[in-house]
mmCIF entry with sequence, helices, sheets and N, C-alpha, C, O atoms, coordinates in Angstrom:
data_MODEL
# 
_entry.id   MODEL 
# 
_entity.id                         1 
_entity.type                       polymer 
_entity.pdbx_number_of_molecules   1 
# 
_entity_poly.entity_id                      1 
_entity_poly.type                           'polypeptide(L)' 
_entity_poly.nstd_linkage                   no 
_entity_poly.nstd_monomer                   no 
_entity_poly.pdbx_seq_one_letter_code       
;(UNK)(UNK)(UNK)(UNK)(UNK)(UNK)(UNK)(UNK)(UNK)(UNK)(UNK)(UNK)(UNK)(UNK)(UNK)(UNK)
(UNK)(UNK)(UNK)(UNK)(UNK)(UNK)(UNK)(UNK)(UNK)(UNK)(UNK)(UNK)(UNK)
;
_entity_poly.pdbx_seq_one_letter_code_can   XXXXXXXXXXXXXXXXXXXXXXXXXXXXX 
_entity_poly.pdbx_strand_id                 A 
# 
loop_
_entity_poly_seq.entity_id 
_entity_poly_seq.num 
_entity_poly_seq.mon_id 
_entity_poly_seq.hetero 
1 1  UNK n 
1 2  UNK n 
1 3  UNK n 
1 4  UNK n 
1 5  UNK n 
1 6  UNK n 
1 7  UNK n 
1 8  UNK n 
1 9  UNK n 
1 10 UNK n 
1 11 UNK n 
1 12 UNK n 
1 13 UNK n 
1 14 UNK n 
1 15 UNK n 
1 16 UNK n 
1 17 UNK n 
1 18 UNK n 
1 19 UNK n 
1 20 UNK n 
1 21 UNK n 
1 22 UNK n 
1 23 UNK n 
1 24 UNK n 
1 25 UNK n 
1 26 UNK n 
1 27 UNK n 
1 28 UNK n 
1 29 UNK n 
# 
_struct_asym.id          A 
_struct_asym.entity_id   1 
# 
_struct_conf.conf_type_id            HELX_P 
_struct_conf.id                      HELX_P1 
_struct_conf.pdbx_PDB_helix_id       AA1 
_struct_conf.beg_label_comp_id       UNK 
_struct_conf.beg_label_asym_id       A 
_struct_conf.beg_label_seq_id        9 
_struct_conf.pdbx_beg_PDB_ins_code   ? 
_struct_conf.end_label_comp_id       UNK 
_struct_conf.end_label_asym_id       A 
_struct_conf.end_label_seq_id        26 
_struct_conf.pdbx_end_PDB_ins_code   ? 
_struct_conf.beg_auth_comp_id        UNK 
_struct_conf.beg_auth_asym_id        A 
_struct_conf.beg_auth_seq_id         9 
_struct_conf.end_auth_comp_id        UNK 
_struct_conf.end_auth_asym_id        A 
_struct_conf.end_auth_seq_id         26 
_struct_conf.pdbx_PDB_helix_class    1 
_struct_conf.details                 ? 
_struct_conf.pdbx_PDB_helix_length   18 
# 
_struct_conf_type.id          HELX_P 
_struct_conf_type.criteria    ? 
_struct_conf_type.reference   ? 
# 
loop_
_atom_site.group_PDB 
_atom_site.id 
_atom_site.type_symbol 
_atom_site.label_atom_id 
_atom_site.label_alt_id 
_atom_site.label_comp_id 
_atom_site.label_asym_id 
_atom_site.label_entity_id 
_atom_site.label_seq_id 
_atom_site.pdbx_PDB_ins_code 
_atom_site.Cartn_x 
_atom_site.Cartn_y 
_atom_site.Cartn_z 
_atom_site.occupancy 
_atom_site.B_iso_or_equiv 
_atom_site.pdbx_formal_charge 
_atom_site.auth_seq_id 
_atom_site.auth_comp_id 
_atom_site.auth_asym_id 
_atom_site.auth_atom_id 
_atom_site.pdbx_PDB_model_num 
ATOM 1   N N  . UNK A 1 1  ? 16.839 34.330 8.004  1.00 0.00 ? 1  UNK A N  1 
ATOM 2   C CA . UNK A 1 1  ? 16.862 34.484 6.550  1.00 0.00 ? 1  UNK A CA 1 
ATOM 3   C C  . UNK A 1 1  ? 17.611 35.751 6.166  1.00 0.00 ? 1  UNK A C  1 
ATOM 4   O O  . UNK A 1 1  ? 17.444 36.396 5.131  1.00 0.00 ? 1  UNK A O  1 
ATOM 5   N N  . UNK A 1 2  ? 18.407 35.993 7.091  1.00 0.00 ? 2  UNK A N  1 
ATOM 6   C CA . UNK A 1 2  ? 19.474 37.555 6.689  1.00 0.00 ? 2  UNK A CA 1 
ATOM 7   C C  . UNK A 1 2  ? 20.628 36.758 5.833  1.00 0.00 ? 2  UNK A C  1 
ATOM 8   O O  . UNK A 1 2  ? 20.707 35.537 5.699  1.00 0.00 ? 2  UNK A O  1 
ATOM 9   N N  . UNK A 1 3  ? 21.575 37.838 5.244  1.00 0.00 ? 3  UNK A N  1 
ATOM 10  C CA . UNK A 1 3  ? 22.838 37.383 4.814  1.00 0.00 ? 3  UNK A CA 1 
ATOM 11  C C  . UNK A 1 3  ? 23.767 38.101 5.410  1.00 0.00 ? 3  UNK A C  1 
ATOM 12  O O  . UNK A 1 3  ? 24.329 39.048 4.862  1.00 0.00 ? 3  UNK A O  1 
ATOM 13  N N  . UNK A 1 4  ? 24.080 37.570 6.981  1.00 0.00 ? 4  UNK A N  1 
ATOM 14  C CA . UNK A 1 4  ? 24.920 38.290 8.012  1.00 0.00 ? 4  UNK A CA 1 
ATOM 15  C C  . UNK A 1 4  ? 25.814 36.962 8.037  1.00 0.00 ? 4  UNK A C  1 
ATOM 16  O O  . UNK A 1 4  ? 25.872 36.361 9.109  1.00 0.00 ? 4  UNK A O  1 
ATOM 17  N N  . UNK A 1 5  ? 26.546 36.437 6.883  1.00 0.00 ? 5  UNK A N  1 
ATOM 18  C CA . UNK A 1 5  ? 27.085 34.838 7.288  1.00 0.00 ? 5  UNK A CA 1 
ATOM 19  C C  . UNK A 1 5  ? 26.622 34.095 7.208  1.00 0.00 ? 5  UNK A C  1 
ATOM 20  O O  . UNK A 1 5  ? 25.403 33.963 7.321  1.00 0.00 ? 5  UNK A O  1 
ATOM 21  N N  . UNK A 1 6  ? 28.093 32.620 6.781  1.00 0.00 ? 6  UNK A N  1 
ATOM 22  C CA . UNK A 1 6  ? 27.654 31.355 5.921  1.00 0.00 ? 6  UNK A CA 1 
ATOM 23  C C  . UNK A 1 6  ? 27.538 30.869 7.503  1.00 0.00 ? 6  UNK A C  1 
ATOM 24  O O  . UNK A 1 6  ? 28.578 30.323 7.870  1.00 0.00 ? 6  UNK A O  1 
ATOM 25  N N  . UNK A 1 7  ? 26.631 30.933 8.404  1.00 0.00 ? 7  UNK A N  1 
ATOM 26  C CA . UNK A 1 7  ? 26.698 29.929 9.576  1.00 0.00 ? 7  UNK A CA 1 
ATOM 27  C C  . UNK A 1 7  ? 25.312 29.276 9.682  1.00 0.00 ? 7  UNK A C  1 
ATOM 28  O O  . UNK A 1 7  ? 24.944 28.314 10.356 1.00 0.00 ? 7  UNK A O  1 
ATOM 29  N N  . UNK A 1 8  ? 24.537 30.200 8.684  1.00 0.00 ? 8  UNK A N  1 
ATOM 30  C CA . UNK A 1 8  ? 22.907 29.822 8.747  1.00 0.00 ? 8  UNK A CA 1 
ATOM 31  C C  . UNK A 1 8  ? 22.825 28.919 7.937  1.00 0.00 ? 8  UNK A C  1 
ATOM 32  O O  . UNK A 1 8  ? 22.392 27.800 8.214  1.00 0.00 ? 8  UNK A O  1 
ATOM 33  N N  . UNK A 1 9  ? 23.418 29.442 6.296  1.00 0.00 ? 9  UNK A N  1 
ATOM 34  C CA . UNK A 1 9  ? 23.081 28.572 5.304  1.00 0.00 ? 9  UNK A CA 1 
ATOM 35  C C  . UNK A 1 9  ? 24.050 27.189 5.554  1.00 0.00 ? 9  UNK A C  1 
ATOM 36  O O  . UNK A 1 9  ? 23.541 26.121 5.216  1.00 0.00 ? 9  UNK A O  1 
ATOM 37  N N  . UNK A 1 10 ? 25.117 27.170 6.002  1.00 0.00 ? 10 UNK A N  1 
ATOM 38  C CA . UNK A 1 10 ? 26.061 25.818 6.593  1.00 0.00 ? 10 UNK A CA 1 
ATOM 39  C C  . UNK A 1 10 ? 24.672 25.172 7.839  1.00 0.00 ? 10 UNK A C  1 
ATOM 40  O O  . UNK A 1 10 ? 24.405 24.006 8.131  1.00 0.00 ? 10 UNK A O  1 
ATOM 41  N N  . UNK A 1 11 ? 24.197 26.137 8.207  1.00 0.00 ? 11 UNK A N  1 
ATOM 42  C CA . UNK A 1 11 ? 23.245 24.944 8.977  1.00 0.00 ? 11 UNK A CA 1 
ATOM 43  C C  . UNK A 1 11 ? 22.342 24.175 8.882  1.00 0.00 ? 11 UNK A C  1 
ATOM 44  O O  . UNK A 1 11 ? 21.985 23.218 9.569  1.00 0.00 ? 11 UNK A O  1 
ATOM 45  N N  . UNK A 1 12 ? 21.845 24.786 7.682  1.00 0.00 ? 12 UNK A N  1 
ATOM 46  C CA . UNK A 1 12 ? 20.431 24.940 6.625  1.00 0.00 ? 12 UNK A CA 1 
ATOM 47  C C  . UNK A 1 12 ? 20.614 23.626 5.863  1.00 0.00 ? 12 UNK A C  1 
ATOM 48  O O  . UNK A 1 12 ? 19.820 22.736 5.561  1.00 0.00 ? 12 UNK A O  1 
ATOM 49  N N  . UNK A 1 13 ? 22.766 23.911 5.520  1.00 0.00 ? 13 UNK A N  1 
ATOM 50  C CA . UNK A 1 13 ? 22.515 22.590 4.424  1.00 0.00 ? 13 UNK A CA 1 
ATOM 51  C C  . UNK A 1 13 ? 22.959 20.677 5.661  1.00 0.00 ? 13 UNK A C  1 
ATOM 52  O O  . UNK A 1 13 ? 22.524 19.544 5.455  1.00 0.00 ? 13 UNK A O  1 
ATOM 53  N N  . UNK A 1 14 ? 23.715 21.061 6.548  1.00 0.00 ? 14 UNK A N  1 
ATOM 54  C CA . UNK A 1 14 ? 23.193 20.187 7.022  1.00 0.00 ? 14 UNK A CA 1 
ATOM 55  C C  . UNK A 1 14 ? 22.263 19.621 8.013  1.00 0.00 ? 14 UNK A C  1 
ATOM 56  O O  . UNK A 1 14 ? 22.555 18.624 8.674  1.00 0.00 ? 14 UNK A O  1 
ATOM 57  N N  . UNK A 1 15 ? 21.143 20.250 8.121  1.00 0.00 ? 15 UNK A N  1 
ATOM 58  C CA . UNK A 1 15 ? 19.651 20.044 8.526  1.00 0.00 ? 15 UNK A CA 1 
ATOM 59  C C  . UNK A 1 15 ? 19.340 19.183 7.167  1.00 0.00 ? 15 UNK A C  1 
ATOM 60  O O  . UNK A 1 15 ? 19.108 17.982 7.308  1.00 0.00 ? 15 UNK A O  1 
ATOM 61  N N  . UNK A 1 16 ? 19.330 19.666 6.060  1.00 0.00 ? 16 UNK A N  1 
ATOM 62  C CA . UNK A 1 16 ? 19.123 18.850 4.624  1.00 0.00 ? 16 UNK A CA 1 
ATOM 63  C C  . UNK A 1 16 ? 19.880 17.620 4.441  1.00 0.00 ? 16 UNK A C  1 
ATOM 64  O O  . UNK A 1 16 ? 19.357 16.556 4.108  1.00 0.00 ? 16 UNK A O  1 
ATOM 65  N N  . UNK A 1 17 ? 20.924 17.759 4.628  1.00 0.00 ? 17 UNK A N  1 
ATOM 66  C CA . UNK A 1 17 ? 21.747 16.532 4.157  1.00 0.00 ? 17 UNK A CA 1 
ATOM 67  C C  . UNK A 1 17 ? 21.403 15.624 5.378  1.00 0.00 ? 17 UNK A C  1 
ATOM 68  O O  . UNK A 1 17 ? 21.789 14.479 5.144  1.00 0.00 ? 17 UNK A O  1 
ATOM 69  N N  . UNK A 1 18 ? 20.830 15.735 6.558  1.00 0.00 ? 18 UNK A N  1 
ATOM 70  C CA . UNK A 1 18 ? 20.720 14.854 7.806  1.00 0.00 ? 18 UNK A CA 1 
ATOM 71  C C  . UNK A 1 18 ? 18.968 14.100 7.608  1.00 0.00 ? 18 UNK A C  1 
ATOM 72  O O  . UNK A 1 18 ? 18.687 13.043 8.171  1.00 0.00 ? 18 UNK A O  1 
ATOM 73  N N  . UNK A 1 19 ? 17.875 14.923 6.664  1.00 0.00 ? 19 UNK A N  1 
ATOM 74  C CA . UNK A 1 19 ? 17.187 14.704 6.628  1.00 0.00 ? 19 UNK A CA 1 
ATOM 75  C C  . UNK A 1 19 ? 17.148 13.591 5.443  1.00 0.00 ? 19 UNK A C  1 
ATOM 76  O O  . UNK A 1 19 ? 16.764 12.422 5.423  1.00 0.00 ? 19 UNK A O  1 
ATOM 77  N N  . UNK A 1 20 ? 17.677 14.400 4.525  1.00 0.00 ? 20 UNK A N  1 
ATOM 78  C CA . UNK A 1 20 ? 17.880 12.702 3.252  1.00 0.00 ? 20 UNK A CA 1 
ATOM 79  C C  . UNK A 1 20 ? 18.691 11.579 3.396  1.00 0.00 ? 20 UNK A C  1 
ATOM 80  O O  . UNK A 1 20 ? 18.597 10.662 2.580  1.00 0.00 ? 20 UNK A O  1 
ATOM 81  N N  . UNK A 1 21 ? 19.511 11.525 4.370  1.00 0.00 ? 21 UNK A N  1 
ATOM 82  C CA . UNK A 1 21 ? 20.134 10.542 5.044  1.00 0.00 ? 21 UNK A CA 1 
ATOM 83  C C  . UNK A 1 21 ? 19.097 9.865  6.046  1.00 0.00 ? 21 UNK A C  1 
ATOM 84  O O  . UNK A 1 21 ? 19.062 8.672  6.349  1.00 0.00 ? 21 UNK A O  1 
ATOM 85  N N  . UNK A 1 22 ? 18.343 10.781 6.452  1.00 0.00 ? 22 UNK A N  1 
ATOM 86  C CA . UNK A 1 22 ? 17.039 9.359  7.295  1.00 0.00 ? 22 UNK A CA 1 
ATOM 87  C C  . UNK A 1 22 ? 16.257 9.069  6.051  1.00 0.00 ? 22 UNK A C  1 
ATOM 88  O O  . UNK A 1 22 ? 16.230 7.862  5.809  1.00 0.00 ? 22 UNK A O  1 
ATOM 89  N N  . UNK A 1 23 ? 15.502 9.944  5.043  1.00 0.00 ? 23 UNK A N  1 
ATOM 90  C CA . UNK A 1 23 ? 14.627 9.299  4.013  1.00 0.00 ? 23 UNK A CA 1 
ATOM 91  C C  . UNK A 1 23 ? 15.472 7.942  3.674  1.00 0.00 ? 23 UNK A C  1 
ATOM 92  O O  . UNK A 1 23 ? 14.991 6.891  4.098  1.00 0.00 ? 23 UNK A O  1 
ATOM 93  N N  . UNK A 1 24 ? 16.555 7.893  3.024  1.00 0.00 ? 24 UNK A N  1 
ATOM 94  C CA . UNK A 1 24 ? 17.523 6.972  1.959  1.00 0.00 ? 24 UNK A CA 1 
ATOM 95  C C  . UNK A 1 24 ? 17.771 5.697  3.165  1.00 0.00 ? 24 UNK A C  1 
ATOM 96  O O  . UNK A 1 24 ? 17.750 4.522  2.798  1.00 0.00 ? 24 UNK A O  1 
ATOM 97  N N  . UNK A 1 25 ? 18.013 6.080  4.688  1.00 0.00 ? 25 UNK A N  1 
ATOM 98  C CA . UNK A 1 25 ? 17.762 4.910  5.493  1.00 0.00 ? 25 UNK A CA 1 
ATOM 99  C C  . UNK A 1 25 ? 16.606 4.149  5.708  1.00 0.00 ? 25 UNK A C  1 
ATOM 100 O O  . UNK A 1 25 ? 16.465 2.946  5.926  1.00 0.00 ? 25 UNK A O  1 
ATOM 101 N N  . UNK A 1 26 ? 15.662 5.234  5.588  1.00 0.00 ? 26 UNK A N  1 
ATOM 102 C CA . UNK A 1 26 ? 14.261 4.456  5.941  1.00 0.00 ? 26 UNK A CA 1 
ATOM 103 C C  . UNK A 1 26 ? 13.168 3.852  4.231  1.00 0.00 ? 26 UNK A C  1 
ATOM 104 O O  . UNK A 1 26 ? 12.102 3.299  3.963  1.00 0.00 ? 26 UNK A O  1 
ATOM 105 N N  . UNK A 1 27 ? 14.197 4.362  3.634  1.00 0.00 ? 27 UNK A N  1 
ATOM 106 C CA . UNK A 1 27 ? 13.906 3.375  2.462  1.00 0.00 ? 27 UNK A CA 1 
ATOM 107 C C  . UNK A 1 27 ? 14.940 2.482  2.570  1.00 0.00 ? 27 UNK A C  1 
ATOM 108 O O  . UNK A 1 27 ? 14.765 2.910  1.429  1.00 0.00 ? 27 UNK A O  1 
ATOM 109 N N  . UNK A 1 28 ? 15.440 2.041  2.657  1.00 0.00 ? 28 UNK A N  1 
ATOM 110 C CA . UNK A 1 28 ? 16.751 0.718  2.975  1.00 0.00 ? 28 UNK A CA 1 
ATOM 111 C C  . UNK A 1 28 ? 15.918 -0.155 3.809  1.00 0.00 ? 28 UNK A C  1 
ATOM 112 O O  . UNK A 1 28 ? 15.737 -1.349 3.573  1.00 0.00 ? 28 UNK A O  1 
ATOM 113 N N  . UNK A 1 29 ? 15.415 0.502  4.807  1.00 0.00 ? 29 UNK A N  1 
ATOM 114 C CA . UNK A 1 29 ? 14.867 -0.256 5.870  1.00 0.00 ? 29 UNK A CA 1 
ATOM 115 C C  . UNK A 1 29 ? 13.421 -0.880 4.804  1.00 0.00 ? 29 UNK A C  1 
ATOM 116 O O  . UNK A 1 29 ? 12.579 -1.636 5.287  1.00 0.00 ? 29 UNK A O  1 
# 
């Protein structure tokens, strides 16, 4: 949670975007 670089928050957002991509699949399903 430092601001030593976008490598955390770039990871942060796709941990997020990978997680609503299983919700939005497993509602499909």
């Amino acid at each position: 949670m430092g601001g030593s670089g976008g490598y955390g928050a770039g990871f942060a957002l796709i941990v997020v975007l990978f997680i609503l991509l299983v919700i939005v699949g497993a509602a499909w399903l």
